[in-house]
gemmi code that builds the backbone of each chain (N, CA, C; Angstrom):
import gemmi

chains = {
    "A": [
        ("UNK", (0.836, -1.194, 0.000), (0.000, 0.000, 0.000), (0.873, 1.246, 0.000)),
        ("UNK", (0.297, 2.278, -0.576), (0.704, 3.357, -0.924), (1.090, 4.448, 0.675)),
        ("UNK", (2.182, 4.967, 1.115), (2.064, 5.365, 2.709), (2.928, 6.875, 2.266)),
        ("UNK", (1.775, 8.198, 2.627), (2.563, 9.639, 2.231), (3.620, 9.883, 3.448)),
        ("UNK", (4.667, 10.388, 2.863), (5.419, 10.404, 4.758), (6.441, 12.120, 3.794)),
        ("UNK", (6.300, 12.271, 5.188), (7.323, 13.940, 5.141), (8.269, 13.990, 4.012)),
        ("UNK", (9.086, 13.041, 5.157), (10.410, 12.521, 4.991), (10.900, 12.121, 3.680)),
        ("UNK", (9.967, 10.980, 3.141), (10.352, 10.346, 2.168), (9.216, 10.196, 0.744)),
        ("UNK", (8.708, 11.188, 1.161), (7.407, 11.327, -0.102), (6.684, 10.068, 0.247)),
        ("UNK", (6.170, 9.742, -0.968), (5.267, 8.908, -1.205), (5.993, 7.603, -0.763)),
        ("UNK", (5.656, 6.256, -0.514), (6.518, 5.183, -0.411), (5.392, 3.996, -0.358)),
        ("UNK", (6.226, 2.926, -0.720), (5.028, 1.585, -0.686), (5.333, 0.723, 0.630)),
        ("UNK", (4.484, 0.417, 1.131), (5.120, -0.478, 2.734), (3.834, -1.760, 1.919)),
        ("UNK", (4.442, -2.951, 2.918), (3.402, -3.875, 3.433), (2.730, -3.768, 3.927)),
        ("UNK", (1.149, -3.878, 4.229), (0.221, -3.680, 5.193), (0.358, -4.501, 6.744)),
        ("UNK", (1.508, -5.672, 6.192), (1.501, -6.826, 6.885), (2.247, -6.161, 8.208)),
        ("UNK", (3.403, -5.078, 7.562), (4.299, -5.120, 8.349), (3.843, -3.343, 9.545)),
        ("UNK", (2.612, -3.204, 9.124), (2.435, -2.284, 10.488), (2.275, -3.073, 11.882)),
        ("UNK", (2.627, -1.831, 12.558), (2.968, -2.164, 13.902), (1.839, -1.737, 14.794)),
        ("UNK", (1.081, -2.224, 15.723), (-0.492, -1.158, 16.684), (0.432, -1.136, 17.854)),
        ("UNK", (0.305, 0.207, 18.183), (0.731, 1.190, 19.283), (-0.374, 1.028, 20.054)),
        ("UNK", (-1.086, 0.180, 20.900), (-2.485, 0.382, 21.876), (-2.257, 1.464, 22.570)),
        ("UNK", (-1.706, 1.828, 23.499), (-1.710, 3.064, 24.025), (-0.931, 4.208, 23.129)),
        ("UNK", (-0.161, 3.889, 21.941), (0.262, 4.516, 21.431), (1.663, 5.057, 22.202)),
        ("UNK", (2.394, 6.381, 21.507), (3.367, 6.659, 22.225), (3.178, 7.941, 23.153)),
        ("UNK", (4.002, 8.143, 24.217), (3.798, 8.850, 25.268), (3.887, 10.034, 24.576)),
        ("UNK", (2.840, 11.131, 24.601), (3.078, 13.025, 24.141), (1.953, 12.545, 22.890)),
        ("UNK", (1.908, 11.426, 22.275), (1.371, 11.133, 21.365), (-0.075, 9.884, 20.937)),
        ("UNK", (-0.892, 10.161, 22.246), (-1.481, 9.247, 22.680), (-2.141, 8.747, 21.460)),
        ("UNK", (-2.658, 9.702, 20.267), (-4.099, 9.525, 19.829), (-3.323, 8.908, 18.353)),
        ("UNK", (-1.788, 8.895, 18.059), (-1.375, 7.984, 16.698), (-1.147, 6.669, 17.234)),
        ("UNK", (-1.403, 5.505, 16.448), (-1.704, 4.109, 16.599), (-1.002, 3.331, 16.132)),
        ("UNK", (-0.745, 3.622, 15.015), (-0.128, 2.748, 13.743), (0.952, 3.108, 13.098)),
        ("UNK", (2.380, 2.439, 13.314), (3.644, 2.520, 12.824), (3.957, 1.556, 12.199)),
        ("UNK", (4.841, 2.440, 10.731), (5.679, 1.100, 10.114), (7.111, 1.446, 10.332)),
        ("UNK", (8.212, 0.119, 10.587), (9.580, 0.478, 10.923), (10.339, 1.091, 9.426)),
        ("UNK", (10.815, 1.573, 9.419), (11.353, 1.952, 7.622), (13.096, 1.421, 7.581)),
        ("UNK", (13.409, 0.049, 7.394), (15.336, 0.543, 7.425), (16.112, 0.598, 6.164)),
        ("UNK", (17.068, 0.988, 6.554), (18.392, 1.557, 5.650), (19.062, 0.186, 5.667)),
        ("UNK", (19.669, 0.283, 4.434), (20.608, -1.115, 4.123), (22.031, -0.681, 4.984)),
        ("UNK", (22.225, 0.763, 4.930), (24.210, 1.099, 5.177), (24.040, 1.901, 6.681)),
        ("UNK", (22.567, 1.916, 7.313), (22.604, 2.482, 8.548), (22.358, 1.959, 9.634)),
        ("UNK", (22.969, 2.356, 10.907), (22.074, 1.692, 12.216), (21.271, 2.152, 12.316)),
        ("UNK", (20.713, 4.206, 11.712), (19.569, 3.958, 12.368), (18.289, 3.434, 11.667)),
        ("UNK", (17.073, 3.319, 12.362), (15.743, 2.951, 11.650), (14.493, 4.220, 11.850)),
        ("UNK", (13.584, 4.381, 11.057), (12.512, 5.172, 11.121), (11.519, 4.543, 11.892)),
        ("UNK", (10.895, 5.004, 12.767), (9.412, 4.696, 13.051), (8.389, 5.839, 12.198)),
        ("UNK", (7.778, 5.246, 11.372), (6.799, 6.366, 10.866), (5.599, 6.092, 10.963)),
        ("UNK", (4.934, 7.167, 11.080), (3.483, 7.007, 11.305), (2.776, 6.600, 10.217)),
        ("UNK", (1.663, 6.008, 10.494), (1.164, 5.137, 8.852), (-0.294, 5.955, 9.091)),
        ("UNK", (-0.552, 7.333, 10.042), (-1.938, 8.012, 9.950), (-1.183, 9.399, 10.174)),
        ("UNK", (-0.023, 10.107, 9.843), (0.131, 11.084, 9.954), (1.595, 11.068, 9.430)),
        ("UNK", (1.480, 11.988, 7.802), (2.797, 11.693, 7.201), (3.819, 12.673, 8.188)),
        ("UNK", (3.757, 13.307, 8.800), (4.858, 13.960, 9.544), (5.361, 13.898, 10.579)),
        ("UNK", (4.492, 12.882, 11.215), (5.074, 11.955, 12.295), (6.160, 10.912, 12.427)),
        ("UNK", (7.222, 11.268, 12.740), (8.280, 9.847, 12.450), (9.310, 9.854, 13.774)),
        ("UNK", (9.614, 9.319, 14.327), (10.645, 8.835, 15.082), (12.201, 8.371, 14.476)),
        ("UNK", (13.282, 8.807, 14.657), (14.575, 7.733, 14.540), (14.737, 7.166, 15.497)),
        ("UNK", (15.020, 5.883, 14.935), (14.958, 5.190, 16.694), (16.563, 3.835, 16.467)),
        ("UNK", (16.903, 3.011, 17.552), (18.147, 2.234, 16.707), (18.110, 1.554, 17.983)),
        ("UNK", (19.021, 0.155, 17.336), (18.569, -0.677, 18.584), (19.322, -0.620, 20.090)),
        ("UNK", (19.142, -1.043, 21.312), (19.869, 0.086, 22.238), (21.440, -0.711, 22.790)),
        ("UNK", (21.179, -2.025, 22.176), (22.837, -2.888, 22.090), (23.867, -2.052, 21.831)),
        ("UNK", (23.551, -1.369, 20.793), (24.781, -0.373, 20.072), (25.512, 0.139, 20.868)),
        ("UNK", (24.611, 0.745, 22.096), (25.050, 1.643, 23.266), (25.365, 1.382, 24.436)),
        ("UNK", (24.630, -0.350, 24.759), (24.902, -0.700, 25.905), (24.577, -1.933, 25.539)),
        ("UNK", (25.638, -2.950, 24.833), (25.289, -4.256, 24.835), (24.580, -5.409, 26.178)),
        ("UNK", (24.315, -4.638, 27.156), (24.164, -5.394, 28.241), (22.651, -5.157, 28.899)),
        ("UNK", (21.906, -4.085, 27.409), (20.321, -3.809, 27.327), (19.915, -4.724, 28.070)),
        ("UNK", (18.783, -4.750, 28.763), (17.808, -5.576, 28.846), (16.548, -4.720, 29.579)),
        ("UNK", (15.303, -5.448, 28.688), (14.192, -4.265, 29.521), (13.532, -5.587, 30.243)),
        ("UNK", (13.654, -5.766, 31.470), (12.697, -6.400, 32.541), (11.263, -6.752, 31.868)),
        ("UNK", (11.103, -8.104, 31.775), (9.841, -8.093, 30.984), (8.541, -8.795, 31.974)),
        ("UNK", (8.123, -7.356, 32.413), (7.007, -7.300, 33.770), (5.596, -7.866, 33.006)),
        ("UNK", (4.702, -8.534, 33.999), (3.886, -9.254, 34.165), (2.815, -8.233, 32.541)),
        ("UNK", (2.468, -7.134, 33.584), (1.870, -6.173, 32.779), (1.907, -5.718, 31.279)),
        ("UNK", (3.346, -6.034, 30.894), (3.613, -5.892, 29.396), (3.765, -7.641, 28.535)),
        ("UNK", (4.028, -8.112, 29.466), (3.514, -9.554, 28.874), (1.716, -10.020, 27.854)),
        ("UNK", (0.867, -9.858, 29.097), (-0.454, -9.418, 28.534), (-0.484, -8.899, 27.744)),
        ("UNK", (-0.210, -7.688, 27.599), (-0.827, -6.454, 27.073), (0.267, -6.786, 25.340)),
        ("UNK", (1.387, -6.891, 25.638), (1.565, -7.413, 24.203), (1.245, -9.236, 23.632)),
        ("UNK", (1.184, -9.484, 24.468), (0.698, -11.088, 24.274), (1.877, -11.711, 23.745)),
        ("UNK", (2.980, -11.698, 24.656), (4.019, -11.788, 24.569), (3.980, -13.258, 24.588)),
        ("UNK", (4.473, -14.340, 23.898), (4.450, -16.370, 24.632), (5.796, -16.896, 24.678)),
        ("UNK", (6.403, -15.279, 24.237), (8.521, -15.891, 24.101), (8.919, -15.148, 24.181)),
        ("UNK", (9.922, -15.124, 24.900), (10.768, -13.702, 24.691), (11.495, -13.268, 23.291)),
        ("UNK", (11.682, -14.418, 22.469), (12.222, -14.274, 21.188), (11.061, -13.659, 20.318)),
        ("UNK", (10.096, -13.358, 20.599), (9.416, -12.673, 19.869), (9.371, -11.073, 20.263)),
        ("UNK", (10.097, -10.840, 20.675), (10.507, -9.375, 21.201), (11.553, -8.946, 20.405)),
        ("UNK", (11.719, -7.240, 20.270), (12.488, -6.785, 19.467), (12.438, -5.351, 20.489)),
        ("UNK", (13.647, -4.575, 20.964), (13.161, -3.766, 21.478), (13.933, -2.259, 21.091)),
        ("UNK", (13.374, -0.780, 21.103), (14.018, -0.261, 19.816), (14.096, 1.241, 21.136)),
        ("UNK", (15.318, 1.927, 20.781), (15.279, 3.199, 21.366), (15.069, 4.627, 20.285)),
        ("UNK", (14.092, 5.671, 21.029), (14.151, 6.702, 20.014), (15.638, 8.132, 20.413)),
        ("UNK", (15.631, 8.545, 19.182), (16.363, 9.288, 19.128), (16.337, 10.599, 18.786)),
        ("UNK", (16.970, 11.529, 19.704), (16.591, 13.165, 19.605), (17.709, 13.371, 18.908)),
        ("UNK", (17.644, 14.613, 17.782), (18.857, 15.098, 16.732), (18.607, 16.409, 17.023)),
        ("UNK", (20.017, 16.670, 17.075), (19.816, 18.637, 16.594), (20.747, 18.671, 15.566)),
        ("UNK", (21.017, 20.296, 15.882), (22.050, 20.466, 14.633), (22.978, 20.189, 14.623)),
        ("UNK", (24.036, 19.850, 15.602), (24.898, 19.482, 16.462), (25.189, 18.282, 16.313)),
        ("UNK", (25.396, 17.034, 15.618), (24.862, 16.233, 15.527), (25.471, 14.790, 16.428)),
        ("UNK", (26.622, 15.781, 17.005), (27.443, 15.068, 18.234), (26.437, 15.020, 19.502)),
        ("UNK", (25.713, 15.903, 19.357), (24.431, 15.906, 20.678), (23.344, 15.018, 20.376)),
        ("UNK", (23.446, 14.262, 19.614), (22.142, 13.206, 19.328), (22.162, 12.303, 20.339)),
        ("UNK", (20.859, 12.088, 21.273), (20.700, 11.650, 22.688), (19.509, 10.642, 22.343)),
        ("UNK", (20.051, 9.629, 23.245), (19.093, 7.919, 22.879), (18.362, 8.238, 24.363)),
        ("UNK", (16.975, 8.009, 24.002), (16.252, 7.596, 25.372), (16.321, 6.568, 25.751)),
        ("UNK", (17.403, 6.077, 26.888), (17.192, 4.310, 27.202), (16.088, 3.887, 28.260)),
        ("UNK", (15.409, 5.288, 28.918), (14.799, 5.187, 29.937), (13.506, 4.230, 29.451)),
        ("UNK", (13.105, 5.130, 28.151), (11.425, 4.570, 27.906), (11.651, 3.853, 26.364)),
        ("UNK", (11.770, 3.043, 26.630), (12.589, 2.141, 25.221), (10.660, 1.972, 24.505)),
        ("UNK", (11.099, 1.434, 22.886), (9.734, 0.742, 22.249), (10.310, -0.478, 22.302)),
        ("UNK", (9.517, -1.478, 23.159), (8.885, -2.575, 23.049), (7.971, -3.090, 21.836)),
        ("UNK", (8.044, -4.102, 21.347), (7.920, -4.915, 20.547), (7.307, -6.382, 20.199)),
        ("UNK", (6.188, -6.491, 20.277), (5.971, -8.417, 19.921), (5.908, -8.121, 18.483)),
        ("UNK", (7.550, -8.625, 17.775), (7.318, -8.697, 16.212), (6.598, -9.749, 15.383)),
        ("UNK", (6.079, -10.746, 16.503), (5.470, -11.776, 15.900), (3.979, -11.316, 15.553)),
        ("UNK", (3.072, -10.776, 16.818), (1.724, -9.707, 16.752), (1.651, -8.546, 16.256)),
        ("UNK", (3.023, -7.890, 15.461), (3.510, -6.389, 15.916), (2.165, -5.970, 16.446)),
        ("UNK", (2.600, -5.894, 17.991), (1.858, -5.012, 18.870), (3.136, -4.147, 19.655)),
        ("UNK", (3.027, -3.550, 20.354), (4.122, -2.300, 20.776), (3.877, -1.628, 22.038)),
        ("UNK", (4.641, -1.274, 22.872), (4.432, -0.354, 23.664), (5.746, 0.808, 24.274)),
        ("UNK", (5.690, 1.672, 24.412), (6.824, 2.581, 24.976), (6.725, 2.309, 26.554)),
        ("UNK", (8.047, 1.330, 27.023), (7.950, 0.931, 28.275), (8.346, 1.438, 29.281)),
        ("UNK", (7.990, 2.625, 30.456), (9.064, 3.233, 31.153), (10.166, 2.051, 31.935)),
        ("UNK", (11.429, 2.409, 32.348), (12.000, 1.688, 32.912), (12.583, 2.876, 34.250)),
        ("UNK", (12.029, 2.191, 35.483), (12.104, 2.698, 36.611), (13.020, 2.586, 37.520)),
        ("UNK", (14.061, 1.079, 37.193), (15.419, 1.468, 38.231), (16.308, 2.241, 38.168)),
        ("UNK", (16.202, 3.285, 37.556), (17.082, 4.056, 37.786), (18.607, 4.112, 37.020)),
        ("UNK", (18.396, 3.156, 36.013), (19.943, 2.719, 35.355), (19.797, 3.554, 34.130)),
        ("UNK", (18.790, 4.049, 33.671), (18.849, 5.249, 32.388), (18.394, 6.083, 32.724)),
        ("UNK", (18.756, 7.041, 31.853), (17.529, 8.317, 31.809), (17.361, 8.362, 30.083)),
        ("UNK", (16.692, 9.438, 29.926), (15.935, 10.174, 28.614), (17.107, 10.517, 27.621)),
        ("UNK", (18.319, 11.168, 27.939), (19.351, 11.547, 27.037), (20.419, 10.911, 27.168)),
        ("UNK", (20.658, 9.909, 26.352), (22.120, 9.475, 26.276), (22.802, 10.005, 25.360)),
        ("UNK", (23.870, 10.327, 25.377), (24.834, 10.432, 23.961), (25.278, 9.590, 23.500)),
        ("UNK", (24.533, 9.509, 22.340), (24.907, 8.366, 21.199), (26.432, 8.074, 21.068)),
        ("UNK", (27.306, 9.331, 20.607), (27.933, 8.909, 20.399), (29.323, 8.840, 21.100)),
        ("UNK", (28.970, 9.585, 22.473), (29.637, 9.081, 23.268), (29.634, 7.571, 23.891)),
        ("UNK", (28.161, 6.957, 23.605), (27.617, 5.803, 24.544), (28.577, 4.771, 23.306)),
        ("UNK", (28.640, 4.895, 21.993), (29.050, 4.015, 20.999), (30.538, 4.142, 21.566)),
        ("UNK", (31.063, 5.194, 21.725), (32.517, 5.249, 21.925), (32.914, 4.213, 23.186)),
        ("UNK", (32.391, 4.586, 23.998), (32.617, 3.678, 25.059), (32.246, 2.029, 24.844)),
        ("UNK", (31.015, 1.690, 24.408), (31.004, 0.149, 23.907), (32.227, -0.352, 22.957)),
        ("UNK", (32.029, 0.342, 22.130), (33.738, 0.192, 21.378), (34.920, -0.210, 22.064)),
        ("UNK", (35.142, 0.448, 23.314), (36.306, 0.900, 23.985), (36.319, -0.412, 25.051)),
        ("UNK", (34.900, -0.455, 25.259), (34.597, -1.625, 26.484), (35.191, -3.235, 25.626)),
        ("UNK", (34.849, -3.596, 24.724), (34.681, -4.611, 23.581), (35.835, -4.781, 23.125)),
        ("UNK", (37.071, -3.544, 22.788), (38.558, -3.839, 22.589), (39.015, -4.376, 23.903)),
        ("UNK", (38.750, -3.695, 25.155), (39.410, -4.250, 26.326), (39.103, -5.848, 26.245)),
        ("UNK", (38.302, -6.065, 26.359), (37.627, -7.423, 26.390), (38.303, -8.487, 25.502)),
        ("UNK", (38.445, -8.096, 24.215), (39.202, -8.767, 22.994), (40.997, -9.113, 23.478)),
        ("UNK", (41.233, -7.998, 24.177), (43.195, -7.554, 24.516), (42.779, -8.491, 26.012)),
        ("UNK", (41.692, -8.773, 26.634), (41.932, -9.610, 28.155), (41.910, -10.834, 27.608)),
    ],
    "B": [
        ("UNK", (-12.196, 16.301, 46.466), (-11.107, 16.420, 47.208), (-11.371, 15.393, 48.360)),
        ("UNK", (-10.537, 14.710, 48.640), (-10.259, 13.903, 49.819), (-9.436, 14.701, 50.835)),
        ("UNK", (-9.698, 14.511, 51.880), (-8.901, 14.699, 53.229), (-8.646, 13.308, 53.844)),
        ("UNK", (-6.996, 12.862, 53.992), (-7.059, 11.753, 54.578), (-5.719, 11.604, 55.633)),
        ("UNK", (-5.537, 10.940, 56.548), (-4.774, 11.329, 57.886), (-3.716, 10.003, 57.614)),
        ("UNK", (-2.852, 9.869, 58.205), (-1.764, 8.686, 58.197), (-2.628, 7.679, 58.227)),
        ("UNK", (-2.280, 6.423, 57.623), (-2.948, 5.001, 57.603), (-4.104, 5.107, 57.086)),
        ("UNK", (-4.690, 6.074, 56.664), (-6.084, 6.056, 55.978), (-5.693, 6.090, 54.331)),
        ("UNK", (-7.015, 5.316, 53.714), (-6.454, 5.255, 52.325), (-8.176, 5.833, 51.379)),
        ("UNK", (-7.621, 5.665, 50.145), (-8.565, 6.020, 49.103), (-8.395, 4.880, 48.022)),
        ("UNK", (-9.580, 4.246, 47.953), (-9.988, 3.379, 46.687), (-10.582, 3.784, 45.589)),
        ("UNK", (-9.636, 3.265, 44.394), (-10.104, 4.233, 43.077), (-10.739, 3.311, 42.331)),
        ("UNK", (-11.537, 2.850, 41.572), (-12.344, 1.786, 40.953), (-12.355, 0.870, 42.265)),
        ("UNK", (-11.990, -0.733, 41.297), (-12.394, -1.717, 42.556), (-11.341, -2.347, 42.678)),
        ("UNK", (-9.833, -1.685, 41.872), (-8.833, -2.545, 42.068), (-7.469, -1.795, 43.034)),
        ("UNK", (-7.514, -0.171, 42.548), (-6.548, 0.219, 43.162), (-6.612, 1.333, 44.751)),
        ("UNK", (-5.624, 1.055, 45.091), (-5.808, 1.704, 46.429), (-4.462, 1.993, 46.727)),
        ("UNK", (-4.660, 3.454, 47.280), (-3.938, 4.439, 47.769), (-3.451, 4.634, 48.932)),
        ("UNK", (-3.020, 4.738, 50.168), (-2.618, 4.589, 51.241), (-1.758, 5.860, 52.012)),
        ("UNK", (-2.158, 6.692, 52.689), (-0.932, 7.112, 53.735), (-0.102, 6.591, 54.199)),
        ("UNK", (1.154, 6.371, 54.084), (2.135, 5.768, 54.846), (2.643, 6.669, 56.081)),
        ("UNK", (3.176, 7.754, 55.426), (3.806, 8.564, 57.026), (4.039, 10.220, 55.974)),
        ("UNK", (3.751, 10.957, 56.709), (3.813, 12.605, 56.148), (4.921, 13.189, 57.479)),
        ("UNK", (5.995, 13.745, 56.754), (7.047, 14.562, 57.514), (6.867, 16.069, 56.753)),
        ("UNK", (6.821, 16.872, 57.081), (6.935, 18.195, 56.726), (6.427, 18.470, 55.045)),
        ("UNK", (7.000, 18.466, 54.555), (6.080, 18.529, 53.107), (6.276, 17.155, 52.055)),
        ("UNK", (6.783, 16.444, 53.221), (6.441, 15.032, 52.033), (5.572, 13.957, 52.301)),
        ("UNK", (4.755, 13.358, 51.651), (4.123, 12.489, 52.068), (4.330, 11.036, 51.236)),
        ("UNK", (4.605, 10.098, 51.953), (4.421, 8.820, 51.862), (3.467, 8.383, 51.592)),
        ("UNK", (3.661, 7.705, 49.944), (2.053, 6.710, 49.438), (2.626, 5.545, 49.681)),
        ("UNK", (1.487, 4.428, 49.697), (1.754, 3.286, 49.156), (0.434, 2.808, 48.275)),
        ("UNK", (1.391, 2.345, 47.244), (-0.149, 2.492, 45.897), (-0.076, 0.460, 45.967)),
        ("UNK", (-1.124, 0.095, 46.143), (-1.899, -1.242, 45.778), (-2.371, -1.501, 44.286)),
        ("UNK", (-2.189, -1.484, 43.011), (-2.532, -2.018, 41.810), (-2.750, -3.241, 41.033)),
        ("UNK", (-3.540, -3.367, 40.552), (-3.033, -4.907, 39.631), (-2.196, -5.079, 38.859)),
        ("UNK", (-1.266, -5.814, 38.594), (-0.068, -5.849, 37.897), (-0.408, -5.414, 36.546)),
        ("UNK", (-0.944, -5.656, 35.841), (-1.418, -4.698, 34.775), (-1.403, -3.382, 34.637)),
        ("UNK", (-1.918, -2.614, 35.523), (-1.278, -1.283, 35.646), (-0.244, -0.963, 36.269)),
        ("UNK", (0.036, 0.049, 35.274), (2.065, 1.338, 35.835), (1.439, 2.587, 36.483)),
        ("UNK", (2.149, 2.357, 37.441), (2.394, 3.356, 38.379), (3.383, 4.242, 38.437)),
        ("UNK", (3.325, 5.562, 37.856), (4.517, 6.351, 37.784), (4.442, 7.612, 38.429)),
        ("UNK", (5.888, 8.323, 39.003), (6.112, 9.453, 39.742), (5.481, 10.435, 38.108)),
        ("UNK", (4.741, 11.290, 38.461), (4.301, 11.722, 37.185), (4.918, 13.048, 36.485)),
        ("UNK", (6.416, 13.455, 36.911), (7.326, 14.007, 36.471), (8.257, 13.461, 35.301)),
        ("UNK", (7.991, 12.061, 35.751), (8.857, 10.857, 34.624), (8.313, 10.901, 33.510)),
        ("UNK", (6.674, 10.443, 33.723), (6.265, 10.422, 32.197), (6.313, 11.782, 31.744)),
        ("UNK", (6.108, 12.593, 32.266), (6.283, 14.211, 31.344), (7.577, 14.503, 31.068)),
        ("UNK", (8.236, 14.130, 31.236), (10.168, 14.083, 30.820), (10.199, 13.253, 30.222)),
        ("UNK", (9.491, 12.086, 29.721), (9.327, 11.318, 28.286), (8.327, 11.658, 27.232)),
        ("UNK", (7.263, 12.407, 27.841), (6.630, 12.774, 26.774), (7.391, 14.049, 26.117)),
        ("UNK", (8.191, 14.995, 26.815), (8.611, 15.789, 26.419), (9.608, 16.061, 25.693)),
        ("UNK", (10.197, 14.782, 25.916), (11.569, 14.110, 25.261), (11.165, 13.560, 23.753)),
        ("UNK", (9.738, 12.791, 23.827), (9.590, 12.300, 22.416), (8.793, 13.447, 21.941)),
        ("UNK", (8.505, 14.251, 22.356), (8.054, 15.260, 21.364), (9.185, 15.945, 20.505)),
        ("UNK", (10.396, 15.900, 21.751), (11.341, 16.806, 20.803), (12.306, 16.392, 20.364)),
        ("UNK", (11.993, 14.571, 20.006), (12.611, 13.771, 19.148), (11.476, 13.709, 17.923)),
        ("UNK", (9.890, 13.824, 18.125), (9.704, 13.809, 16.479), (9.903, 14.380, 15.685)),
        ("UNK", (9.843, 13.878, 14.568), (10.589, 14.431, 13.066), (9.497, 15.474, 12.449)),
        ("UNK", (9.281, 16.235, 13.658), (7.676, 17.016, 12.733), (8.171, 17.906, 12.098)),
        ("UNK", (9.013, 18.790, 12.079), (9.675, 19.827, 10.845), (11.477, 20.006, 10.533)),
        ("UNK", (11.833, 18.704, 11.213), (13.267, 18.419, 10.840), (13.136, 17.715, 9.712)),
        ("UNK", (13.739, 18.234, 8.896), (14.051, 17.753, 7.603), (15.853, 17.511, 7.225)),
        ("UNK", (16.654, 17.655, 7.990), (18.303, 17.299, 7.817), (18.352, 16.202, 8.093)),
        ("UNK", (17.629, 15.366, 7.939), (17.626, 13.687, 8.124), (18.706, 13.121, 7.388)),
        ("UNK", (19.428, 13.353, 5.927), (19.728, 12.959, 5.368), (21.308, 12.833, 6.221)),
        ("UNK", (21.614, 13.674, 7.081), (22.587, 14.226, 7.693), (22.906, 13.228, 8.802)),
        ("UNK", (21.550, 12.577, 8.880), (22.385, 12.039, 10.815), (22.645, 10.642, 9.777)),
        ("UNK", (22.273, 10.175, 8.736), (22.099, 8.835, 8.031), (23.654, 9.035, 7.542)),
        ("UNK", (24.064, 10.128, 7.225), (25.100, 10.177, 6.430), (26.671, 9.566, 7.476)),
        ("UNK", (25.968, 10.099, 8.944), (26.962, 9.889, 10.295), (26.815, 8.232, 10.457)),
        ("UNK", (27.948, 7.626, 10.819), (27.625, 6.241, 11.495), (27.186, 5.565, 10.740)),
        ("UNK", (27.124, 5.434, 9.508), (27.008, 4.827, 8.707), (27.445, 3.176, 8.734)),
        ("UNK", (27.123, 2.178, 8.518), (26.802, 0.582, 8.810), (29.000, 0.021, 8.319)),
        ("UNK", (28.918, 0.816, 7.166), (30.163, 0.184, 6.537), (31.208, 0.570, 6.817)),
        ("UNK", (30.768, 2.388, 7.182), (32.090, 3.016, 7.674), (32.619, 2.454, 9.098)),
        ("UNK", (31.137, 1.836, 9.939), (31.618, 1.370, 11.393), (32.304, 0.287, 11.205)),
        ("UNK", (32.119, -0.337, 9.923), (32.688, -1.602, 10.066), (34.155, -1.993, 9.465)),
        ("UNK", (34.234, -0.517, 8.574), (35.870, -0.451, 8.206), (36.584, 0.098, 10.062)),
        ("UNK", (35.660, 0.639, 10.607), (36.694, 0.755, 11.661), (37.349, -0.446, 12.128)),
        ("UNK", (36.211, -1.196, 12.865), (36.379, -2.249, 13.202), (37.235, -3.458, 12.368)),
        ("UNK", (37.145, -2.938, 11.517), (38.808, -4.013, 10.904), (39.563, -3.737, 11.104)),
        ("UNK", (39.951, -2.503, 11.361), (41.237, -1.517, 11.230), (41.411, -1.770, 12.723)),
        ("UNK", (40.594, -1.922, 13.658), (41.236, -1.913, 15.150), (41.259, -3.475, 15.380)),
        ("UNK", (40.900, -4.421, 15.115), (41.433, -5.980, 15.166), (42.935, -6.068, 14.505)),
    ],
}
model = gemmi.Model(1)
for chain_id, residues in chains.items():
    chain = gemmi.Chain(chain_id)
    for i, (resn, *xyz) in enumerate(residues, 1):
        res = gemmi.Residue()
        res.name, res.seqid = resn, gemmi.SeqId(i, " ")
        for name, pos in zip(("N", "CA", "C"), xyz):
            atom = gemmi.Atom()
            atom.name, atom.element = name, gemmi.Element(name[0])
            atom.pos, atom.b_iso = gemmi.Position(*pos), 0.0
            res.add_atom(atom)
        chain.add_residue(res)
    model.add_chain(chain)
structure = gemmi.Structure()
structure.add_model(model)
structure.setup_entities()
């Protein structure tokens, strides 16, 4: 199907491959329906809205930054995505850009959750205290890098 | 408006409940009872995520082409040869 987006004009997606946001995303209660968009030569990925071409997210997966991700997978988001494996999970962080583009900051706090098997979705807060809202990308990459050579030289 | 004193609580539908724990000077102690199904959040958090993804959507940034052009999949991966 035919999907108008800002970004990228006109474009053809699968119908198969939208994603339902039930509560949708946080600031953004009342959009529902996302398709992921990726790049062959990039890490990052689009979330775009499939009911509002100017709605889009960059978002990338949050390994990049902290191979040692994991979002706690509570009772409550089990249900609600109808989760029956954890391998049917995919879980994605969004990303703020300015002009600056050394200041591009990953939210690890409230990651998107994922059942790619239902694509059903949710933006999950995470409450211990081990993220917040702005990471630096590319400081956070520098350091996994840095962590991953040590590791290789031990 | 409720008025409620230490150890007294407030029931909201038929599942969740609210509780006084202990009030010291201007803070007060909840303890919230829910069904695991519902999130319970300090409600400063979610407005520092909603506020955060607002001013991560792509609603009139158009230099996209720019952050794609950074970090690029092949260039990370010529690094990574070069440092093995």
């Amino acid at each position: 199907m035919k999907l108008n987006t800002k970004q990228f004009g006109e474009i053809e997606i699968d119908p198969n491959e939208i994603i339902e946001f039930p509560a949708g995303i946080l600031g953004f209660e009342d959009y529902h329906r996302y398709v992921i968009l990726e790049f062959e030569d990039s890490i990052f990925q689009f979330l775009q809205s499939v009911e509002e071409p100017w709605l889009s997210f960059i978002i990338m997966m949050p390994e990049l930054l902290r191979p040692d991700y994991q979002v706690a997978v509570e009772e409550k988001y089990v249900k609600e995505l109808k989760f029956q494996d954890a391998s049917e999970g995919r879980v994605y962080v969004i990303i703020t850009i300015s002009e600056d583009l050394s200041d591009m900051t990953a939210n690890l706090q409230a990651p998107i959750v994922i059942n790619w098997n239902r694509r059903l979705a949710k933006q999950v807060v995470l409450m211990d205290g081990a993220y917040n809202t702005r990471h630096n990308v590319l400081a956070e990459m520098e350091q996994a890098k840095a962590n991953n050579s040590l590791r290789k030289t031990v | 408006m409720l008025t409620r004193k230490i150890d007294e609580s407030i029931v909201i539908g038929d599942d969740i409940k609210v509780f006084i724990v202990d009030i010291r000077g201007d803070q007060v102690k909840l303890g919230i009872d829910a069904p695991k199904d519902i999130s319970v959040h300090r409600q400063e958090i979610y407005e520092d995520i909603q506020q955060e993804n607002k001013r991560a959507a792509l609603s009139n940034r158009v230099n996209v082409d720019k952050v794609f052009e950074t970090l690029r999949k092949s260039q990370k991966e010529k690094e990574i040869e070069s440092d093995s």
